[in-house]
Short mmCIF file of the C-alpha atoms (twelve columns), coordinates in Angstrom:
data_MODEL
# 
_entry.id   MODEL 
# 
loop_
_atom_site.group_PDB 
_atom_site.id 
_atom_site.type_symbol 
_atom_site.label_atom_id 
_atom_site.label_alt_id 
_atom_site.label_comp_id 
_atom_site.label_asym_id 
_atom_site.label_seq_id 
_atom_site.Cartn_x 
_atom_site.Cartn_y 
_atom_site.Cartn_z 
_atom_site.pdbx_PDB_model_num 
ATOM 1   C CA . UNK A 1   -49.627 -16.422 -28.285 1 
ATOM 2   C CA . UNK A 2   -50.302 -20.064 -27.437 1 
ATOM 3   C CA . UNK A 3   -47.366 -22.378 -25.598 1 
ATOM 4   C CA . UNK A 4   -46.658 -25.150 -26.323 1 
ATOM 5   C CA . UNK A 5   -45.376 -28.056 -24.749 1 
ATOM 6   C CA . UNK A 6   -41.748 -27.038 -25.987 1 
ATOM 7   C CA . UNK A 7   -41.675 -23.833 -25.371 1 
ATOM 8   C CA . UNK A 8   -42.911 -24.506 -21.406 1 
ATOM 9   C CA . UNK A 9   -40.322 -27.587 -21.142 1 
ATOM 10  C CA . UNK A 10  -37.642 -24.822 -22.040 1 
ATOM 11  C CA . UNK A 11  -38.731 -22.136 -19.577 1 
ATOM 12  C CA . UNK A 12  -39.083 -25.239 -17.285 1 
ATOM 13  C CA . UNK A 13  -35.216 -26.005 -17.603 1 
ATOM 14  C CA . UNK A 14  -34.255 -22.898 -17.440 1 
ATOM 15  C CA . UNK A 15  -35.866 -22.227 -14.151 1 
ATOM 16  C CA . UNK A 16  -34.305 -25.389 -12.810 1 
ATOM 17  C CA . UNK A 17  -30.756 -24.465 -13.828 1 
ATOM 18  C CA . UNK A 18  -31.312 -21.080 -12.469 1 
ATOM 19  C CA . UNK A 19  -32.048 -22.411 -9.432  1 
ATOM 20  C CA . UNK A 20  -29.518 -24.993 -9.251  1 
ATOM 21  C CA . UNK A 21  -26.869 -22.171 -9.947  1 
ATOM 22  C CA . UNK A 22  -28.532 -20.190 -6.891  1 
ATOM 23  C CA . UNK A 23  -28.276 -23.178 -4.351  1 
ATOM 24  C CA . UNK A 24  -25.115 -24.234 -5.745  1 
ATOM 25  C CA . UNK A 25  -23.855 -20.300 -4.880  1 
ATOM 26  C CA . UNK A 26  -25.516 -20.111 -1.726  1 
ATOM 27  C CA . UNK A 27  -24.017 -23.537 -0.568  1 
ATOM 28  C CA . UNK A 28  -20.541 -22.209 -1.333  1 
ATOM 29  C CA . UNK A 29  -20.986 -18.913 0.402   1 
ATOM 30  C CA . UNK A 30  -22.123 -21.524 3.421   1 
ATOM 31  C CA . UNK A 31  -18.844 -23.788 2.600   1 
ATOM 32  C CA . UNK A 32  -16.635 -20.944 2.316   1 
ATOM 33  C CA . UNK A 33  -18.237 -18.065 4.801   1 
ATOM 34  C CA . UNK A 34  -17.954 -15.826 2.361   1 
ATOM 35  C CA . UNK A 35  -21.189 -13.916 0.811   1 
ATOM 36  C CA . UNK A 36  -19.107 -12.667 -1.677  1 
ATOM 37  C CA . UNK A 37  -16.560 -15.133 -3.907  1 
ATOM 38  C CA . UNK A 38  -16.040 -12.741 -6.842  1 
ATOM 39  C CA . UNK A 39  -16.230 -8.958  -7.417  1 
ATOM 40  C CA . UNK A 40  -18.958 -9.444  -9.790  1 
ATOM 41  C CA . UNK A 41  -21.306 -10.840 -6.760  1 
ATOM 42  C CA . UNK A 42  -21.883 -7.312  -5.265  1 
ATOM 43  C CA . UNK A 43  -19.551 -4.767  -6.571  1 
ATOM 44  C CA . UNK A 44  -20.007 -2.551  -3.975  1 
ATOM 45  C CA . UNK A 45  -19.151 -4.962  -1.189  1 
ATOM 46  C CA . UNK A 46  -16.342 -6.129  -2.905  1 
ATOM 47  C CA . UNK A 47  -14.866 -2.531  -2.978  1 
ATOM 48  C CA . UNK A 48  -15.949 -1.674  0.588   1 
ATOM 49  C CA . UNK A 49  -14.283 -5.330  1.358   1 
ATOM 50  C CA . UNK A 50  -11.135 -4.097  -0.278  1 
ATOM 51  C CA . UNK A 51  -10.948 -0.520  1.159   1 
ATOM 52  C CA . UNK A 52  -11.103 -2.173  4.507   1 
ATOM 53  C CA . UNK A 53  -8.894  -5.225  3.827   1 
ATOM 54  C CA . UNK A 54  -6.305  -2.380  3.116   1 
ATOM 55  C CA . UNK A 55  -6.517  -0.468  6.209   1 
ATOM 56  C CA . UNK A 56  -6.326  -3.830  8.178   1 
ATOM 57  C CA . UNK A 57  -2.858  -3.893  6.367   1 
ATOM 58  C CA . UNK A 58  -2.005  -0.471  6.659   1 
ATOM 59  C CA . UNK A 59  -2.787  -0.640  10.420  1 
ATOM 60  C CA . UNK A 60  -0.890  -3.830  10.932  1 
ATOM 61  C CA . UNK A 61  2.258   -1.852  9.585   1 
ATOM 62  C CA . UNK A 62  1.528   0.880   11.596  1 
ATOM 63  C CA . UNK A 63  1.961   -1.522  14.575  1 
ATOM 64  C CA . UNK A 64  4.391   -3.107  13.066  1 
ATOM 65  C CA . UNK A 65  6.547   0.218   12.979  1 
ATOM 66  C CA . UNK A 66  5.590   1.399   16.272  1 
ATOM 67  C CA . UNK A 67  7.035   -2.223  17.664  1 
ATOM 68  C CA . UNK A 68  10.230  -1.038  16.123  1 
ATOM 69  C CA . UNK A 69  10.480  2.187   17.020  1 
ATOM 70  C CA . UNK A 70  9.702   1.437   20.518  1 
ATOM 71  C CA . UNK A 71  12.441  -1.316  20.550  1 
ATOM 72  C CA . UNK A 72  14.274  1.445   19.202  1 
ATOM 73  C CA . UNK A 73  13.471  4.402   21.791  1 
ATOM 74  C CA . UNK A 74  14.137  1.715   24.537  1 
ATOM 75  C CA . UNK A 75  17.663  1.151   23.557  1 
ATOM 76  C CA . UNK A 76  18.677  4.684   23.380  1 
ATOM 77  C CA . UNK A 77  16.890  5.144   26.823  1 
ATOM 78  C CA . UNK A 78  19.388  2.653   27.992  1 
ATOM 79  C CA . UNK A 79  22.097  4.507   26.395  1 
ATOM 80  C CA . UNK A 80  21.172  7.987   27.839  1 
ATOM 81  C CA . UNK A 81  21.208  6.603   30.569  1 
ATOM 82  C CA . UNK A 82  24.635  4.971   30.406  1 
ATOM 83  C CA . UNK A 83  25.985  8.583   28.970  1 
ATOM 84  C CA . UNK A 84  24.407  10.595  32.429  1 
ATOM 85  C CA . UNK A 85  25.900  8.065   34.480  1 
ATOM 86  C CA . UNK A 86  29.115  8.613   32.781  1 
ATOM 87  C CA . UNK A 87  29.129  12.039  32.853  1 
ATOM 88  C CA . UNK A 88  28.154  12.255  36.709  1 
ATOM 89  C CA . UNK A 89  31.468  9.643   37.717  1 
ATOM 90  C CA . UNK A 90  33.389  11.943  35.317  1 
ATOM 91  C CA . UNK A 91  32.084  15.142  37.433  1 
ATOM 92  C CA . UNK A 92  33.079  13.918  40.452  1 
ATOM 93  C CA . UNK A 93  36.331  12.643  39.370  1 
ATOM 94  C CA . UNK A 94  37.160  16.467  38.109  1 
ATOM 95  C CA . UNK A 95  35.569  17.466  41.100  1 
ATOM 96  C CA . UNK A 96  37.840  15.232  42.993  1 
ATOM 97  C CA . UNK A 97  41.150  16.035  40.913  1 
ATOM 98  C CA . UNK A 98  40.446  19.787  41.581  1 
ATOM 99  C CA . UNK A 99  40.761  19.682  45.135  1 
ATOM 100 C CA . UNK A 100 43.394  20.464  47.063  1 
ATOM 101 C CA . UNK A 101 43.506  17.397  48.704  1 
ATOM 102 C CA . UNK A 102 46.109  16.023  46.086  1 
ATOM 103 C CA . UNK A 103 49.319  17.086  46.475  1 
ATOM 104 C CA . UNK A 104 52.821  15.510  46.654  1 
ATOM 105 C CA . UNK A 105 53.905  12.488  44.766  1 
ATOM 106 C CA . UNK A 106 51.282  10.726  45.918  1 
ATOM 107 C CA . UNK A 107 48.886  12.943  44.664  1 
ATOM 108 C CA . UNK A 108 50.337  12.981  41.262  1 
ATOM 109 C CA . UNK A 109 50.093  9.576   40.808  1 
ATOM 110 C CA . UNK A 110 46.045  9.716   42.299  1 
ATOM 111 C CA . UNK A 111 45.875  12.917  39.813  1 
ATOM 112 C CA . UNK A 112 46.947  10.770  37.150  1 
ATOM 113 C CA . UNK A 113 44.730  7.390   37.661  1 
ATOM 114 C CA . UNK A 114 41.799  9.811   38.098  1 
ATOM 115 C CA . UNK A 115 42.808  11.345  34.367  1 
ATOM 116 C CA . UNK A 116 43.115  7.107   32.956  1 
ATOM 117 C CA . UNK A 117 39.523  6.832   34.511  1 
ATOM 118 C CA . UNK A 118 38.255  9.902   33.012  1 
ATOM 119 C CA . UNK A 119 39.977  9.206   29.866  1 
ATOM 120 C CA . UNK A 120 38.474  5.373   30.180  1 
ATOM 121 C CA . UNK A 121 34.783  7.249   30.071  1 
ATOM 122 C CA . UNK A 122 35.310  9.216   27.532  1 
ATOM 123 C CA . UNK A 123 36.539  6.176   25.502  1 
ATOM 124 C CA . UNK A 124 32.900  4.797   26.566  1 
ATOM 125 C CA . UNK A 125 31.049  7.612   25.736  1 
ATOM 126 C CA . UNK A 126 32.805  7.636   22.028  1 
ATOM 127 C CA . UNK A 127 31.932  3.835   21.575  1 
ATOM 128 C CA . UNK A 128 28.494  5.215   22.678  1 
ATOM 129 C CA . UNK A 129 28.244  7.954   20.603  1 
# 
C-alpha cells in the first residue's frame, strides 16, 4: 500500500499530539508530585495508594483514641489515688475513735468531730464515686 502525503501528515499529527499529551502529563506529575492524578493512570497504584491512605487514617484514630484514653486512665489514677488516701485518714480516724484513750466529756465531743471528719470523707468519696 503506497502513502501518501496525507495519510503521513495524519500519522505525523497524531504522533505530535500524542506526545504533547505525554509531556503535558509528565509536567503535571512534576507540578503536582504526584505520578498518579487519576485512577485510570495505573489502577493498581491507585488502589495500593488508597489501601494505604486508609490505614494512615485508621492509624491516626488509633492514636487519636489512645490520646483519650490515656487522658482518661490519668484522671482516674488521680482519683484512686484520692479514694486510698481517703480511706487510710478514715482508718486511722476509726483506729483513733476505738481507743481507749477517749473517754469523758471530752472524749465524746473528740469521738464526735472524729465521726463529722469521717462522715466529711465519705461525702468525698460519694462525690468521687
Amino acid at each position: 500500500m503506497r502513502t501518501t502525503g496525507i495519510m503521513q501528515n495524519n500519522s505525523l499529527v497524531r504522533n505530535l499530539e500524542r506526545h504533547k499529551y505525554e509531556m503535558d502529563k509528565v509536567q503535571n506529575q512534576l507540578a503536582t508530585g504526584q505520578r498518579i492524578s487519576r485512577p485510570g493512570d495505573d489502577p493498581s497504584a491507585a488502589t495500593n495508594q488508597m489501601y494505604y491512605r486508609s490505614r494512615v487514617n485508621e492509624l491516626e484514630q488509633f492514636a487519636q483514641n489512645i490520646e483519650a484514653g490515656m487522658g482518661r486512665l490519668n484522671h482516674m489514677d488521680g482519683e484512686l489515688s484520692r479514694v486510698t488516701e481517703i480511706i487510710h485518714r478514715v482508718r486511722q480516724l476509726a483506729v483513733q475513735a476505738s481507743n481507749g484513750i477517749y473517754q469523758g466529756d471530752s472524749g465524746f465531743e473528740l469521738k464526735n468531730a472524729i465521726a463529722k471528719e469521717i462522715d466529711q470523707h465519705l461525702r468525698a468519696l460519694i462525690d468521687i464515686a
